[in-house]
KEKE-3310 file (N, C-alpha, C; in steps of 0.2 Angstrom, whole numbers, plus 5000, padded with zeros to 4 digits):
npx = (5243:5245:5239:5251:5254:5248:5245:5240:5233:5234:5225:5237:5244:5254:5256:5251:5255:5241:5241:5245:5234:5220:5209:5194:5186:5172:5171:5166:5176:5175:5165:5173:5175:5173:5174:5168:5159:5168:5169:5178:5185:5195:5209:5214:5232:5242:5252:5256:5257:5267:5266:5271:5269:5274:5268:5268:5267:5258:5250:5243:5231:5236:5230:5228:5223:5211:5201:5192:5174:5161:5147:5143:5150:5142:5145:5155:5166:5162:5163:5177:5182:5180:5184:5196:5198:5192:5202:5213:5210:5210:5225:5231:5243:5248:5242:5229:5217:5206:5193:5185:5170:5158:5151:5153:5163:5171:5185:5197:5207:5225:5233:5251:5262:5267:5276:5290:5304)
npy = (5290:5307:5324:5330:5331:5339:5356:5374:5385:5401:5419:5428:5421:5413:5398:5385:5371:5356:5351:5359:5366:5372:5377:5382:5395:5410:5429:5445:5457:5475:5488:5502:5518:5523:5510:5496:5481:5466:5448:5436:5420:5410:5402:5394:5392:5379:5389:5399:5418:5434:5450:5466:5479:5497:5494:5480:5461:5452:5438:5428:5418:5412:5417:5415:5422:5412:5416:5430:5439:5446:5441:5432:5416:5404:5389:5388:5384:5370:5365:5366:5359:5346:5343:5342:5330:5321:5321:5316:5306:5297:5300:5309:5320:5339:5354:5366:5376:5390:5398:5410:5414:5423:5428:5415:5401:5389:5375:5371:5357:5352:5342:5334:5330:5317:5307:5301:5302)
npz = (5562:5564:5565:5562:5549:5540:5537:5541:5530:5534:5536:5533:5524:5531:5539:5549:5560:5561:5571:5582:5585:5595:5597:5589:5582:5579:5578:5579:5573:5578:5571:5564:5560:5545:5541:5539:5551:5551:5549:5556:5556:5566:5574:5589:5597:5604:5611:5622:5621:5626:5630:5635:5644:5654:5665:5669:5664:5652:5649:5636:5626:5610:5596:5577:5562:5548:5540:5533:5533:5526:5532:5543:5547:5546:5555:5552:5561:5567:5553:5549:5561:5555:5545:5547:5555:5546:5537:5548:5549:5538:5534:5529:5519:5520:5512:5520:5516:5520:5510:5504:5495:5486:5500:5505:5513:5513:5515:5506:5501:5497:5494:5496:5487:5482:5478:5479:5471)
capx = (5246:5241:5238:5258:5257:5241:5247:5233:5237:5232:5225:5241:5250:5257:5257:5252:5254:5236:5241:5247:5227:5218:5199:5194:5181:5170:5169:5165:5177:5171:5163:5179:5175:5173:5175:5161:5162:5170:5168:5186:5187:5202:5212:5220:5235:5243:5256:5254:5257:5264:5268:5274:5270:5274:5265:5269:5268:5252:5252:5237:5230:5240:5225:5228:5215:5211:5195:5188:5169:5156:5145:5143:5150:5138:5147:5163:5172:5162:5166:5184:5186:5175:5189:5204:5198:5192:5210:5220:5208:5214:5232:5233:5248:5245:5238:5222:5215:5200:5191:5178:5168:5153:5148:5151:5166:5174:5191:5200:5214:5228:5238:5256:5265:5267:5281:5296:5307)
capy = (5296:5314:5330:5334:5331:5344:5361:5378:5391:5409:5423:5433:5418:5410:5389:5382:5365:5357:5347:5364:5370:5369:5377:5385:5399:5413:5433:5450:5463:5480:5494:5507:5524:5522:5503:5493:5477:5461:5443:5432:5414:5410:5394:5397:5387:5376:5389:5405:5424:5438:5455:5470:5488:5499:5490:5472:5458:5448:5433:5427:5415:5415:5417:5417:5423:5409:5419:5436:5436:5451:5440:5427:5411:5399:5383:5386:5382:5364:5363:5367:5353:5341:5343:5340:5324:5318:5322:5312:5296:5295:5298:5312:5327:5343:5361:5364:5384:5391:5399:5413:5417:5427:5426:5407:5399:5385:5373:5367:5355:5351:5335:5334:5325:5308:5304:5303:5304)
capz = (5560:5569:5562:5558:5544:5539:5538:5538:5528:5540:5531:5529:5522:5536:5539:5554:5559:5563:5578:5586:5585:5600:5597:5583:5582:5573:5582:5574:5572:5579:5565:5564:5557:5537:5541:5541:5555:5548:5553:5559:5556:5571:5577:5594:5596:5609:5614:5624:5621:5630:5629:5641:5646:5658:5670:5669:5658:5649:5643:5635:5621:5603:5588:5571:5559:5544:5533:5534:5530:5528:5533:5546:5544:5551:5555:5549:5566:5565:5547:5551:5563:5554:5541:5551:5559:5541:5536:5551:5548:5530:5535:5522:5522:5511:5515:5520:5518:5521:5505:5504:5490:5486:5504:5507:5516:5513:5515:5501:5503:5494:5495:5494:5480:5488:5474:5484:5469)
cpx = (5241:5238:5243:5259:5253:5245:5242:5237:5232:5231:5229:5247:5254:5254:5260:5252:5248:5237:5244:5237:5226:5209:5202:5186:5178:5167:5170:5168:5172:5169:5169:5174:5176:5176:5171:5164:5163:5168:5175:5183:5195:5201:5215:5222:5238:5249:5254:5256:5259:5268:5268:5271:5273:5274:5265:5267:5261:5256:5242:5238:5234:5233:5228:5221:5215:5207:5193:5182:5165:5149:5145:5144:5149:5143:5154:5168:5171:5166:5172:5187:5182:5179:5195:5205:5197:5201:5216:5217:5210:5219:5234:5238:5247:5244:5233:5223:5209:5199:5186:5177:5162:5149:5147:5158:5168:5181:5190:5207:5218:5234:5247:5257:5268:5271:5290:5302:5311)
cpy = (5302:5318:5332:5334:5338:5351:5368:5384:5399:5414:5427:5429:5414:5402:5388:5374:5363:5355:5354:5369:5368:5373:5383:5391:5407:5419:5438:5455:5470:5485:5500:5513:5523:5513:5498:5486:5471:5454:5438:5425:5413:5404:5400:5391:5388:5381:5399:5412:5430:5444:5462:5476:5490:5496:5483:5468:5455:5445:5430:5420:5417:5413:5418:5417:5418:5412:5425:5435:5443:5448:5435:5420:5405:5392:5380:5382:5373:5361:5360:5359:5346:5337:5341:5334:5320:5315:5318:5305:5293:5296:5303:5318:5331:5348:5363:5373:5384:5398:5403:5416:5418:5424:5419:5408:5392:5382:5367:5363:5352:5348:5338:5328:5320:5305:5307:5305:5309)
cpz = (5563:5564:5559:5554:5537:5540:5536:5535:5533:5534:5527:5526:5526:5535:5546:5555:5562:5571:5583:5587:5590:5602:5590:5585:5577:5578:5575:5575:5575:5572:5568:5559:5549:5536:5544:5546:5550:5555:5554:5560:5560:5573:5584:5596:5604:5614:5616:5621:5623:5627:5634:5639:5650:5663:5672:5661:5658:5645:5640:5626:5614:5598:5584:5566:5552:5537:5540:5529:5530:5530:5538:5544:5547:5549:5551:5554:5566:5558:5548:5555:5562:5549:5543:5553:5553:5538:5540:5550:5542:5530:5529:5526:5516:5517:5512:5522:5519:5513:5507:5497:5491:5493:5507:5508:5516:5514:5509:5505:5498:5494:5492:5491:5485:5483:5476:5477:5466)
residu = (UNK:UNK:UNK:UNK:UNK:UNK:UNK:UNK:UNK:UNK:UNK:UNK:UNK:UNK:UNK:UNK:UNK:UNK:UNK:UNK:UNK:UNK:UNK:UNK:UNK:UNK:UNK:UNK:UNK:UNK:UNK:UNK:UNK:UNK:UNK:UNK:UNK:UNK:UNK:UNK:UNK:UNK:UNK:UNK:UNK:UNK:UNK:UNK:UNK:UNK:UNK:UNK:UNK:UNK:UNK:UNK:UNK:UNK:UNK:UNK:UNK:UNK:UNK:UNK:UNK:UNK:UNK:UNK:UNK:UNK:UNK:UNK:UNK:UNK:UNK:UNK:UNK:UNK:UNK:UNK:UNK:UNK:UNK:UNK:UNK:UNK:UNK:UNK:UNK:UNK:UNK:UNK:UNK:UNK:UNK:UNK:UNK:UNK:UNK:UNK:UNK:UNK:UNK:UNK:UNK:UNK:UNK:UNK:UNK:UNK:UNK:UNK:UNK:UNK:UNK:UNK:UNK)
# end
């Protein structure tokens, strides 16, 4: 069994499937005017992106954002995929977020009811 069965929840709510993930990583927001800069825990998935102006078309990577941090979140990306591969050798299905508190970053997972009736 793959990842289809692993579903991530995205920070604004959203449910990706994990086998659609294809790198994961961790950048910093710019500092905005009365907005200090933030930190982005992000999957970029297996399918592209694009969007038009005037001038033609881009197409580029699709990211979704998982955890915002005011802090750096040292070795989330490995975490993240340390967890995922744990997850397809056990053969487990559920939803799997990312978690931050007081400056720390984690994934919880939470199995689906495996009681078909």
């Amino acid at each position: 069994m793959g990842l289809e069965n692993i579903w991530v929840a995205t920070l604004t709510g959203g449910l990706i499937r994990a086998d659609c993930i294809v790198g994961v990583e961790s950048h910093q927001t710019p500092e905005l005017t009365g907005k200090p800069a933030r930190w982005l825990l992000d999957i970029t998935l297996a399918v592209p992106a694009g969007s038009g102006t005037g001038d033609g078309w881009e197409i580029s990577q699709l990211h979704r954002t998982l955890a915002q941090t005011d802090s750096y979140p040292a070795h989330a990306a490995e975490e993240l995929a340390r967890t995922l591969d744990r997850l397809r050798r056990d053969g487990s299905a559920g939803l799997l977020r990312a978690v931050t508190r007081h400056e720390s970053l984690r994934f919880e997972f939470l199995p689906f009811d495996r009681d078909d009736s």
